[in-house]
C-alpha angles and dihedrals in degrees: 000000000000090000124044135155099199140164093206128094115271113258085211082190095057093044082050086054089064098061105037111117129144090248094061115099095176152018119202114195133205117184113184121205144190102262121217089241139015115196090359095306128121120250128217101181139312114241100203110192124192151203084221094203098043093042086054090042094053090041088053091053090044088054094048086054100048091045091058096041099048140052094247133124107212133343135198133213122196116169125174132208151188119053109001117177119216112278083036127126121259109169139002123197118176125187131193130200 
């Protein structure tokens, strides 16, 4: 799945799993996390909701764009909601070329 809302954890080897192909010659990786502040406050913990067909929706046409902008060959989004304590995963967004 190249697209996923999820509360669970991300498995970054099976998101990996998606992307490997022989063509490939490289991943870049971007996890994004709660941070601790955010303008020099201090930061418990983000609570992200979501309308969970119309988020997957907006991510795949956000993929489509970025795979005909841009010289890659395939590229995954992963996103989490609901309660994240600071140091937890957001977003993954993996990229092969």
């Amino acid at each position: 799945m190249k697209v996923k809302i999820t509360k669970e954890p991300f498995d970054l080897n099976e998101a990996l799993s998606y992307l490997l192909v022989p063509e490939a010659g490289g991943y870049v990786f971007f996890l994004g996390k709660v941070r601790n502040k955010n303008h020099g406050r201090r930061v418990r913990k983000l609570i992200y909701e979501a309308y969970e067909e119309m988020a997957i929706e907006e991510m795949e046409r956000i993929r489509g764009e970025a795979l005909e902008k841009f010289p890659i060959l395939d590229i995954l989004i992963w996103h989490r909601y609901g309660e994240l304590n600071v140091g937890e995963d957001t977003i993954l967004i993996i990229a092969s070329g």
